[in-house]
Structure formats: structure tokens, C-alpha cells
Residue frames relative to the residue before (quaternion, step in Angstrom):
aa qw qx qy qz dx dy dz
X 1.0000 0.0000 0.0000 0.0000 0.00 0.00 0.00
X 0.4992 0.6532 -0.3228 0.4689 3.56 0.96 -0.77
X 0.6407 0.6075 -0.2049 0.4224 3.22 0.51 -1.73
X 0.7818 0.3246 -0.1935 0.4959 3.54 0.38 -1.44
X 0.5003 0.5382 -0.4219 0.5311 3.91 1.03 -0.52
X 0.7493 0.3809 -0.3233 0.4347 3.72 0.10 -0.73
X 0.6813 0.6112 -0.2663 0.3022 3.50 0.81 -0.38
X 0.6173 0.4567 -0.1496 0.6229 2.80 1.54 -1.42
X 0.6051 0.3423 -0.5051 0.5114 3.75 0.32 -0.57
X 0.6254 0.4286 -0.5536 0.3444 4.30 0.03 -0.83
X 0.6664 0.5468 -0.3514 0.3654 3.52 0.58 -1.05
X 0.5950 0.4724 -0.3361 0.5566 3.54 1.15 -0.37
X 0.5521 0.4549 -0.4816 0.5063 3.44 0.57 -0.51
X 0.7147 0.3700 -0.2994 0.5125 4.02 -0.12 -1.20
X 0.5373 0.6591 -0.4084 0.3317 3.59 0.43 0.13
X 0.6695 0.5018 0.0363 0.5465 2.71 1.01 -1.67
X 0.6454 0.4650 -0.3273 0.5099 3.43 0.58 -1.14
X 0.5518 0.6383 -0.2666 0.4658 3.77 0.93 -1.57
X 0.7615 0.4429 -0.2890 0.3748 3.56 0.27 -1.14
X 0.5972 0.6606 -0.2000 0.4088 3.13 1.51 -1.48
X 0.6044 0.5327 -0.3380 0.4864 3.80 1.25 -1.50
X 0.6558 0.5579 -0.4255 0.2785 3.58 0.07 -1.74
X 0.6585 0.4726 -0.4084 0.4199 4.09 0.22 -0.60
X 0.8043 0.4196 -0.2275 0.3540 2.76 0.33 -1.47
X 0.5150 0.6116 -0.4526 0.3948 3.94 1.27 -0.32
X 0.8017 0.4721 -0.1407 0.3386 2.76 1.03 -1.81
X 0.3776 0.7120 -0.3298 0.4917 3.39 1.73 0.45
X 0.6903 0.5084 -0.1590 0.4896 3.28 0.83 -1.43
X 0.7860 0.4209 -0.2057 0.4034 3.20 1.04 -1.26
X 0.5507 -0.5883 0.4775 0.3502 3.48 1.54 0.21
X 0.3984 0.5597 -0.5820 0.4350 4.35 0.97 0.04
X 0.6079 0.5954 -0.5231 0.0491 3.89 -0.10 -1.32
């Protein structure tokens, strides 16, 4: 159970983090 608790929260972390990137690429890249 542990195992699957730690996973799902990491995957939430890269989730988040993922959501967090996409602006800011698409900033750099001149898309906004």
C-alpha cells in the first residue's frame, strides 16, 4: 500500500510540475 501511496502522490508531483512547465515553454517559444 505504501508503494502505491508514494507513486501516485510522485505522479502528482510531475503533474503539477508538467502543468507548471507548459506556460512557461510556450512563453519562450513566443505561442502565448
Amino acid at each position: 500500500m505504501r508503494f502505491v501511496q508514494w507513486h501516485w502522490s510522485l505522479s502528482r508531483l510531475f503533474g503539477a510540475l508538467w502543468l507548471v512547465s507548459q506556460p512557461t515553454y510556450r512563453l519562450k517559444n513566443g505561442f502565448s
